[in-house]
C-alpha positions as CSV (number, residue, x, y, z in Angstrom):
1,X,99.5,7.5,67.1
2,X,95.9,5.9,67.3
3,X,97.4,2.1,68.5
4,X,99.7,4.3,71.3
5,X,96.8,6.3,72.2
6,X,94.1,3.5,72.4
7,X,96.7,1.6,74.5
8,X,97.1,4.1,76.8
9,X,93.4,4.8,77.0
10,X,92.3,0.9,77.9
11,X,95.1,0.7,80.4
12,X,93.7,4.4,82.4
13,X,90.1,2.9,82.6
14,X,91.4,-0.1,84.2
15,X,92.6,1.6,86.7
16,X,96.7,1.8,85.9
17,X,98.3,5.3,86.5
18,X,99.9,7.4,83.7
19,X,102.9,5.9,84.0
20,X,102.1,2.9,83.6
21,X,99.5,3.4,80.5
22,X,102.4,5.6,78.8
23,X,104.4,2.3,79.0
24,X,100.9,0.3,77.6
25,X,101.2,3.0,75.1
26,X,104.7,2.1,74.1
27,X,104.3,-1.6,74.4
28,X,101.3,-1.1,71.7
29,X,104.2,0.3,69.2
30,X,107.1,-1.4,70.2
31,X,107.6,-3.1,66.7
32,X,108.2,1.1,65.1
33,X,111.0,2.0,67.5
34,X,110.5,5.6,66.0
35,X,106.5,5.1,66.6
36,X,107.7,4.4,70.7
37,X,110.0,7.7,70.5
38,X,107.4,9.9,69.2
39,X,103.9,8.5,69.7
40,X,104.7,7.5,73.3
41,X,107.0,10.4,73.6
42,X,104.1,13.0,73.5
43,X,101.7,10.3,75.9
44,X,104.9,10.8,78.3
45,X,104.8,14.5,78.0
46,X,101.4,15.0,78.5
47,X,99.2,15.8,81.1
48,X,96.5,13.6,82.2
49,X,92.9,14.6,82.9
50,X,89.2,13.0,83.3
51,X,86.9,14.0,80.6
52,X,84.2,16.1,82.3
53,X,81.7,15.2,78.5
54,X,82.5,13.0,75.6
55,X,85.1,14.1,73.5
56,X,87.6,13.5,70.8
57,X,91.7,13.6,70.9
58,X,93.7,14.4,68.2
59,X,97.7,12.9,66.6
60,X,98.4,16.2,68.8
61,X,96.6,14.8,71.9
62,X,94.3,18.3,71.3
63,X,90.8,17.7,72.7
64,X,88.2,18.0,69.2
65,X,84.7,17.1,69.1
66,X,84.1,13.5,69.3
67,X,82.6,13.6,65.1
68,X,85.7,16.0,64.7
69,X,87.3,14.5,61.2
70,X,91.1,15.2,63.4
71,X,89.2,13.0,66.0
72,X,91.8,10.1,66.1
73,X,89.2,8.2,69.4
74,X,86.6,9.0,71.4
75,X,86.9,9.9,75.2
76,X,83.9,9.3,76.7
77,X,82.5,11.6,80.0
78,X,84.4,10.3,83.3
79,X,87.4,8.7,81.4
80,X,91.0,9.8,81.9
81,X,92.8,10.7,79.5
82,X,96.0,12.3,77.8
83,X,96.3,16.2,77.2
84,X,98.6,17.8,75.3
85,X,100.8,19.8,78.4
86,X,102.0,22.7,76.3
87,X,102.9,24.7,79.3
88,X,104.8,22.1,81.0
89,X,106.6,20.6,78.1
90,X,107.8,24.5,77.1
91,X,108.8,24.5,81.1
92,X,110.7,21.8,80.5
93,X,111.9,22.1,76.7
94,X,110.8,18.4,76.0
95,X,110.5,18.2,72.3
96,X,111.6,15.4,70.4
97,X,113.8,15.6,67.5
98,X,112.6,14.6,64.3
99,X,114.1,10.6,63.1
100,X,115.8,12.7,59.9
101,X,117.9,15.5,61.9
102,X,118.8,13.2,64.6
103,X,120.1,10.1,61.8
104,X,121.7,13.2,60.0
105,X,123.7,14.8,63.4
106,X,124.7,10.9,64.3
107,X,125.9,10.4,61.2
108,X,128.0,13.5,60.5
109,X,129.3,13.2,64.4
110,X,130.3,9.6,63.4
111,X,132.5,11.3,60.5
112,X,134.1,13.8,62.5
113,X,135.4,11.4,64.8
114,X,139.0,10.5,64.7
115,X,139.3,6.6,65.8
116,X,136.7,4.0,66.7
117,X,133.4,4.5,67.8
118,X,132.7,2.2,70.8
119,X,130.0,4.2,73.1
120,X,128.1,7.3,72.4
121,X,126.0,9.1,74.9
122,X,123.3,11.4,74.8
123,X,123.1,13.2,78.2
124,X,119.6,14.6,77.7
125,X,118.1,11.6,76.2
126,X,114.4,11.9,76.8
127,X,112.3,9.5,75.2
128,X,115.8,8.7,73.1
129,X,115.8,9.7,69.9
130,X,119.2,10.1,69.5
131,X,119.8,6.2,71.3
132,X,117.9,4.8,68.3
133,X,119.7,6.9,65.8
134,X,123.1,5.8,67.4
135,X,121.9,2.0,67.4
136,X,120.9,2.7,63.6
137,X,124.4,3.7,63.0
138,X,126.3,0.8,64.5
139,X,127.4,2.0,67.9
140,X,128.2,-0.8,70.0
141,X,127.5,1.2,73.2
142,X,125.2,4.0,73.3
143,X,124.6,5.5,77.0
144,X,121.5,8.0,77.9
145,X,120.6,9.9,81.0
146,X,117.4,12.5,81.8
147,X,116.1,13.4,84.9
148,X,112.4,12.5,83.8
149,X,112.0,8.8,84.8
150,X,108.6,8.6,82.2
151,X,110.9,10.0,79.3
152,X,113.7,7.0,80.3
153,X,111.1,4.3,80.6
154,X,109.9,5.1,76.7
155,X,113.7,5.1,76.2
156,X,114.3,1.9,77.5
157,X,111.0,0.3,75.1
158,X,112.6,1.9,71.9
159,X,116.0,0.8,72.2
160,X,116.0,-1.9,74.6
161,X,120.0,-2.3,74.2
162,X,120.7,1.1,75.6
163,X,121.9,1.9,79.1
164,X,119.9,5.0,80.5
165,X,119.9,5.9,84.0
166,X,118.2,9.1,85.8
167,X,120.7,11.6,85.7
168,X,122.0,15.6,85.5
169,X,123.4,16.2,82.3
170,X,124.5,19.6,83.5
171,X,127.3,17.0,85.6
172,X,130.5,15.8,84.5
173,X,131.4,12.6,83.7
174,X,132.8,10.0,82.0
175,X,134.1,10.5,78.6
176,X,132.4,9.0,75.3
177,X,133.8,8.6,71.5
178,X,130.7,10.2,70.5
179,X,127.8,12.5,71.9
180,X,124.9,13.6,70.1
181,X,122.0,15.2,71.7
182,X,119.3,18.3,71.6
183,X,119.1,19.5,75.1
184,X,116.2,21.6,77.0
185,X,115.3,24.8,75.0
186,X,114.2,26.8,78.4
187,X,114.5,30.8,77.7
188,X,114.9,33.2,80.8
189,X,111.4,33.8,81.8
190,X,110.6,29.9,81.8
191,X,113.6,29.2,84.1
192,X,113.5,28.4,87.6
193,X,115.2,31.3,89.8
194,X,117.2,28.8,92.1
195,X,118.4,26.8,88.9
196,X,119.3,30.1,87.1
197,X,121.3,31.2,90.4
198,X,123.1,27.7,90.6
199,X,124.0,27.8,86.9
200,X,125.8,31.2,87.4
201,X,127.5,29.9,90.2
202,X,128.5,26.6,88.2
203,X,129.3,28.5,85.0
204,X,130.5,32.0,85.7
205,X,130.9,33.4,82.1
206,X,127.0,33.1,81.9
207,X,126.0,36.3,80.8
208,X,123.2,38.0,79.6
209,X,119.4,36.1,79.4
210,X,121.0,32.7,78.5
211,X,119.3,30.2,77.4
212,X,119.1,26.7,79.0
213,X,121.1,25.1,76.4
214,X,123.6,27.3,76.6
215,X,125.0,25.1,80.2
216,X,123.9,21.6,78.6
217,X,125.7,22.2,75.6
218,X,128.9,23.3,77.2
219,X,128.9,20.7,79.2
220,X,128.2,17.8,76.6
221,X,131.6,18.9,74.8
222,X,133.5,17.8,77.8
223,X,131.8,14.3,77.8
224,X,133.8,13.5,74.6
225,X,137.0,12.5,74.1
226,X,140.2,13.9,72.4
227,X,139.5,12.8,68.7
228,X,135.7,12.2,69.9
229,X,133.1,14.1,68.0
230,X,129.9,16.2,69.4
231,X,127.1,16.7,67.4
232,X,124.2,19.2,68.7
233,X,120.6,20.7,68.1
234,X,120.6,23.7,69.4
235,X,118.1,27.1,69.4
236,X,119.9,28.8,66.3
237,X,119.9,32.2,68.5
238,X,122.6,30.2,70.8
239,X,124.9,30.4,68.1
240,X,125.1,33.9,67.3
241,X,123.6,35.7,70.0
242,X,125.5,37.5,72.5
243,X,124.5,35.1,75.5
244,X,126.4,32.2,73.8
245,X,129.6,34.4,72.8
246,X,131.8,32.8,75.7
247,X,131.2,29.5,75.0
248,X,131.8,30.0,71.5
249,X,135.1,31.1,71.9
250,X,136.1,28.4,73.8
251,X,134.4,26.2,71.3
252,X,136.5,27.7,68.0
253,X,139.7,27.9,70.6
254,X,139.8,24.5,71.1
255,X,137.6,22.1,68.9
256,X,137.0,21.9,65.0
257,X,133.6,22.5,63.5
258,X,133.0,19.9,61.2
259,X,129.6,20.6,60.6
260,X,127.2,23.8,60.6
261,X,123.9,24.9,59.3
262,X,120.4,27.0,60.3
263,X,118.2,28.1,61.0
264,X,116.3,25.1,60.2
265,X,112.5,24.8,61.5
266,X,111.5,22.1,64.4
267,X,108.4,20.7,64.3
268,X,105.9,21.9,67.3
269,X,108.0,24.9,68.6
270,X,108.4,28.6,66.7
271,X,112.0,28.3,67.7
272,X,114.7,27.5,65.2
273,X,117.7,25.6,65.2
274,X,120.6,25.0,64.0
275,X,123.2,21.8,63.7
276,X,126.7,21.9,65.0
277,X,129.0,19.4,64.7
278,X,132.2,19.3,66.5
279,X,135.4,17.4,66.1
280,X,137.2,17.8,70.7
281,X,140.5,19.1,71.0
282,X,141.0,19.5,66.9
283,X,141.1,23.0,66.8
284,X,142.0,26.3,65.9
285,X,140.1,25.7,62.7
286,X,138.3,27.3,59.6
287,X,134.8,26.6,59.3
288,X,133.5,24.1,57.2
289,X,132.6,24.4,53.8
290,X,135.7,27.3,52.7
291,X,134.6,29.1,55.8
292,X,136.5,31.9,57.4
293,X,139.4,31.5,59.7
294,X,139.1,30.8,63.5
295,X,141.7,33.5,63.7
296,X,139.4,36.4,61.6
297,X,136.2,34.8,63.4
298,X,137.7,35.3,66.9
299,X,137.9,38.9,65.5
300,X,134.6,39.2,66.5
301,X,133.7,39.8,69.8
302,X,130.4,37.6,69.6
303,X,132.2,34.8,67.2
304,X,128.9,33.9,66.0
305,X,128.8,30.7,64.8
306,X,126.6,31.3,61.3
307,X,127.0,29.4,57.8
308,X,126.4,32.5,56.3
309,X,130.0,34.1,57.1
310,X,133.0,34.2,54.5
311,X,136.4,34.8,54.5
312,X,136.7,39.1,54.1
313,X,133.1,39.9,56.3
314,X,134.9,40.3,59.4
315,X,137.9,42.5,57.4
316,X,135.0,44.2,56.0
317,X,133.1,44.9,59.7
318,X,136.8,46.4,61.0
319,X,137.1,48.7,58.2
320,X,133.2,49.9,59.0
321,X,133.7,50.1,62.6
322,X,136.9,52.1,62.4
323,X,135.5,55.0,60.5
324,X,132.0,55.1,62.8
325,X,130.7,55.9,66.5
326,X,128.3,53.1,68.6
327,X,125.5,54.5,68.4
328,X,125.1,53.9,72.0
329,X,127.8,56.6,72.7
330,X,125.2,59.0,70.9
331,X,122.0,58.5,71.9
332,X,119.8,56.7,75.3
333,X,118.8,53.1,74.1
334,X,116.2,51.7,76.1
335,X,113.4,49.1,75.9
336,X,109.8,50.1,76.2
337,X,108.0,49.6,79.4
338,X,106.5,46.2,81.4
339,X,103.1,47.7,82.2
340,X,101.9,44.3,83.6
341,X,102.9,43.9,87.6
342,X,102.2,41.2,90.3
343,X,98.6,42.5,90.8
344,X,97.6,42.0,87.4
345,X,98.2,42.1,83.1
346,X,98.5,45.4,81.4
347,X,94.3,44.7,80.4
348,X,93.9,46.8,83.8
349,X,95.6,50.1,82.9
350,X,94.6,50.4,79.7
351,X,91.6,52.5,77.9
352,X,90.3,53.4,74.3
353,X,90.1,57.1,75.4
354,X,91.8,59.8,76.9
355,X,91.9,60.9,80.9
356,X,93.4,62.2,83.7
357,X,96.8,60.3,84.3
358,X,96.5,58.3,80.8
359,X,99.0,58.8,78.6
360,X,99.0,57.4,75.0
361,X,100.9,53.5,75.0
362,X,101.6,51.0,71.8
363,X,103.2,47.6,72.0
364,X,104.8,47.1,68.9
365,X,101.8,46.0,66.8
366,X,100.1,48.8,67.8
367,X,102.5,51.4,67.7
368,X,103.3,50.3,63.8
369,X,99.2,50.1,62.6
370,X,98.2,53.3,64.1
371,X,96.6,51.7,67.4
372,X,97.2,54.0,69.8
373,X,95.6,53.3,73.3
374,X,95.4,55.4,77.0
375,X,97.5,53.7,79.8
376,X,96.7,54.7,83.1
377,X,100.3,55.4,84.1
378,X,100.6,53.9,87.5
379,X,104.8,53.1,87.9
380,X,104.4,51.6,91.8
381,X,102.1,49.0,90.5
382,X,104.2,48.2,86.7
383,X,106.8,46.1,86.3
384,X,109.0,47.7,84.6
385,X,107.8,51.3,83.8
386,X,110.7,53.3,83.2
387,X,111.6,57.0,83.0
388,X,108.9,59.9,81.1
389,X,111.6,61.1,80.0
390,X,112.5,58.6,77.9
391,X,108.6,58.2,76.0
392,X,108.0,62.0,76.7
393,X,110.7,63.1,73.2
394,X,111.1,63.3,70.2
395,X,112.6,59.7,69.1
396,X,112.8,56.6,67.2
397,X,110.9,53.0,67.6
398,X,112.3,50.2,66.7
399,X,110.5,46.6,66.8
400,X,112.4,44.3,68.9
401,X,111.6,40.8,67.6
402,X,113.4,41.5,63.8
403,X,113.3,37.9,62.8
404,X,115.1,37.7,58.9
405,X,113.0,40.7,57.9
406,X,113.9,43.8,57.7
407,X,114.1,46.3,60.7
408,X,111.4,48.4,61.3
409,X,111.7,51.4,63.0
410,X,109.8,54.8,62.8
411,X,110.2,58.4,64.4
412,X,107.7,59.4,67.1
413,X,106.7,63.1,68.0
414,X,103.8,62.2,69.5
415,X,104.9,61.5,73.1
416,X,103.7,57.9,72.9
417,X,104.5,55.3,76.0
418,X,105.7,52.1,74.2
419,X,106.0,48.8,75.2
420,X,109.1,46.7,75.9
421,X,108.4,45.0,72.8
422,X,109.8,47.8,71.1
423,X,113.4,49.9,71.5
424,X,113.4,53.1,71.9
425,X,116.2,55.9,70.6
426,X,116.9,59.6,72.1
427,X,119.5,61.3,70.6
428,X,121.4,63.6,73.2
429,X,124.1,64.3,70.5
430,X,123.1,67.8,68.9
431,X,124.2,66.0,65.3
432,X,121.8,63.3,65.2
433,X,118.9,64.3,63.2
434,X,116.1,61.9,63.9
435,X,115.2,61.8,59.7
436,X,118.7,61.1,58.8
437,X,118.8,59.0,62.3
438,X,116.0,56.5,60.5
439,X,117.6,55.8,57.4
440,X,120.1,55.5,59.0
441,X,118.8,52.3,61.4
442,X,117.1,51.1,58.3
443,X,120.2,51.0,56.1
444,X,121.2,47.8,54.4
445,X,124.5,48.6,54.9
446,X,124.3,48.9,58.6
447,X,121.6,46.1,58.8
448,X,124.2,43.8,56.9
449,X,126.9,44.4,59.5
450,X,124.6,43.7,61.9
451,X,123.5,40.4,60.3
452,X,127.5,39.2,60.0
453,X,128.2,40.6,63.6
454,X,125.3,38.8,65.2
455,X,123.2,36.5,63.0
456,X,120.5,36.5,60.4
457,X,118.3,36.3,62.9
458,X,118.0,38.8,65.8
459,X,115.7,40.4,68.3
460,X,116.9,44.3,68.4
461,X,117.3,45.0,71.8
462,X,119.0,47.8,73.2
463,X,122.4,46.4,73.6
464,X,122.0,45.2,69.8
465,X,120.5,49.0,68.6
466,X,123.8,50.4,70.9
467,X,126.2,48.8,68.8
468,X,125.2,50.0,65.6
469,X,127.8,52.0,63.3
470,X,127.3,55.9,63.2
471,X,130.2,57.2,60.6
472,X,131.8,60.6,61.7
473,X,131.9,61.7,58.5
474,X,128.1,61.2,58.0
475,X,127.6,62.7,61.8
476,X,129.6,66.0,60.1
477,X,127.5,65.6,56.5
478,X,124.2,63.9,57.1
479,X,123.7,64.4,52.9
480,X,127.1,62.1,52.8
481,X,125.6,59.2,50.9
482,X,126.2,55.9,53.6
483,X,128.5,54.0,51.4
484,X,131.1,57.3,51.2
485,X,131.3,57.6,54.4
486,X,131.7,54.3,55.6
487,X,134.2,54.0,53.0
488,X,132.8,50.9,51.3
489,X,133.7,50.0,47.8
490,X,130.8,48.6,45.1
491,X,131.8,44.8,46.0
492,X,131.6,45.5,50.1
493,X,128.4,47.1,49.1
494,X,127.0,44.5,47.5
495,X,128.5,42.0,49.8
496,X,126.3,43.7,52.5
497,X,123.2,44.2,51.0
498,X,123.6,40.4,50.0
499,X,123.7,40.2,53.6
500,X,120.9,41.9,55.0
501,X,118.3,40.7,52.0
502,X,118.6,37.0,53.0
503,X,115.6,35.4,54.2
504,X,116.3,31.6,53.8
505,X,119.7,30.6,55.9
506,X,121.8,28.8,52.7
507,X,125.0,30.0,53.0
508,X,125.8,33.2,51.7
């Protein structure tokens, strides 16, 4: 990174603009065509500044002291110079794959194709780290396209035999043998309103708080041929949460998966992903590696695509479903409230002490330590700041962002306003005791099902919570021991606390 950066930094004090000293950057570590993806790739990505005192930058373009030992060169007072753009690159979901995943998805794309390989295309190409893995491979034409002319100019330096062109990947357009790609991670609140209207439009069945990816990806599997093979990075949550259930469908209706596995880590970003290879037009299919049917997967209504699924766990999610309730039909699932509004954060409304018109509020970290605060309760100027009624009961809290642990849910008497990071549960069935009601949420057996229905990893919110299996036998007998009266024998049992214990993502 240090021969990129110092490029860069000689051609800004000469007066060249950031364009051109990314491309000086590039030049300085053209001989490392992986060097030019990923050292010039973040110089592209970044923001530039003038240094208003002497300072150091980091690999990570962070600014350190200039005697910092992470200090990679000195930036001296009045000098332009590179920052690392977090907000914009999030905005924008520009992260570069790793050399490793992107040689690895090539390569088992390249397997699942059925005939030569004479062009492959990346349709999100960025600073092309999928081109060079392509070229490595042997493609004899390899095609990109990005709308960020920066990106495609780093592109063109690392693998100068390429053809990339500024261009929407969310359009159709020719079709490839092969196309392997990672497109924009950009989640709901990071998406532009106009874009998010125009995608609807474009792709009806989007549903739900899609994800950017969700669009790209659907449309890379129609840039490849019959026979061709589509290999993706992808947030792991678009494979198995409900937002991505439409396209998946389509995906097992029609196509073969050929390859499959996450959540994996990506460097730079808390989100995980998962690899998914795809073989056009050659399905129905089981999934790889003695995987279920496509017939039992379609079974479920959110066909999530996980390598944790065998052949009996949908079978084994009937048989629970059809002796239980949605807990939805029992109870009022809601999320907490948005206390925040256009005037301000939440900081405003809030207090360490009681008052007139402050009512007692926890965001989930709070609300599970014992931090309690005083929210001045002010709905006209919150967000979202929902009913009393719903806070003002005797109910359960349930933290919304589960990840692979455990869920974590507790009963509250206290009247306490919660945040929308939490779920909130109000039985209006007289059967649902709220003690019985926890275990019940916090069941292995029910946390299992939820695992196979919807992924290892999931956020619990309310739709998620709604779903969840309340047996009618237990509803009759709350002292009916869960695995009665769901019916289960000792191998489903075990089977589902398998399931729900997993904290790693190797198949199950």
């Amino acid at each position: 990174m240090r021969d990129a950066l110092m490029a860069y930094l000689t051609s800004a004090a000469r007066g060249a603009d950031h364009t051109a000293s990314v491309l000086a950057g590039a030049e300085a570590v053209a001989a490392d065509p992986w060097a030019v993806v990923h050292n010039a790739g973040r110089l592209a990505r970044a923001a530039r500044v003038v240094a208003p005192q002497d300072l150091g930058l980091s690999a990570r373009l962070g600014v350190v002291k200039p005697t910092s030992r992470s200090a990679l060169v000195r930036v001296d007072a009045g000098q332009p110079f590179p920052t690392n753009d977090v907000r914009g690159r999030r905005g924008r979901g520009a992260f570069d794959t790793p050399a490793e995943m992107a040689r690895e998805v090539v390569r088992r794309t390249m397997d699942a194709t059925f005939g030569p390989v004479r062009a492959g295309l990346d349709p999100a190409c960025g600073t092309g780290a999928f081109l060079l893995a392509m070229q490595e491979a042997g493609v004899p034409e390899i095609y990109g396209t990005d709308l960020d002319p920066v990106a495609l100019e780093v592109a063109r330096i690392a693998v100068p035999s390429a053809r990339v062109h500024i261009d929407d990947a969310l359009r159709y357009g020719p079709t490839v043998d092969l196309v392997c790609g990672n497109p924009p991670y950009v989640p709901p609140e990071r998406q532009d309103r106009g874009l998010r209207d125009d995608l609807r439009r474009r792709f009806p069945w989007l549903g739900g708080r899609f994800d950017l990816a969700i669009p790209f990806a659907a449309t890379a599997v129609e840039r490849a041929r019959p026979g061709g093979g589509i290999g993706l990075v992808l947030p792991y949550a678009a494979l198995v949460q409900p937002y991505g259930a439409t396209l998946r469908r389509r995906w097992m209706e029609r196509h073969r998966v050929a390859f499959l596995t996450g959540p994996l880590p990506f460097p730079g970003v808390s989100v995980e992903v998962g690899l998914v290879v795809l073989a056009s037009g050659e399905g129905p299919a089981p999934l790889p590696d003695g995987g279920m049917s496509a017939e039992e997967l379609l079974r479920l209504d959110g066909v999530p695509l996980s390598a944790m699924l065998l052949p009996g766990d949908v079978h084994l999610v009937e048989a629970m479903r059809s002796r239980a309730a949605p807990l939805g039909t029992l109870a009022k699932i809601d999320t907490g409230l948005v206390a925040h509004g256009p005037d301000g954060g939440k900081a405003r409304l809030l207090s360490d002490s009681p008052g007139e018109g402050r009512v007692p509020y926890a965001d989930a970290k709070g609300f599970f330590t014992g931090r309690i605060q005083w929210l001045d309760y002010r709905p006209e100027r919150m967000h979202r700041a929902k009913s009393p009624e719903l806070f003002e009961a005797d109910k359960i809290v349930i933290q919304r962002i589960r990840g692979r642990g455990t869920v974590r849910a507790a009963i509250d008497r206290m009247n306490t306003y919660v945040g929308h990071t939490c779920t909130v549960v109000v039985p209006h069935d007289p059967r649902l005791e709220l003690g019985p009601l926890l275990d019940l949420v916090r069941s292995p057996l029910v946390d299992g099902l939820t695992r196979i229905e919807r992924g290892e990893r999931l956020d619990l919110y309310p739709h998620d919570v709604a779903a969840m299996p309340v047996p009618v036998d237990w509803l009759k007998d709350p002292e009916l021991p869960l695995q009665e009266a769901f019916g289960l024998s000792d191998a489903q049992t075990a089977r589902l606390m398998h399931v729900a214990a997993r904290r790693d993502g190797a198949p199950g």
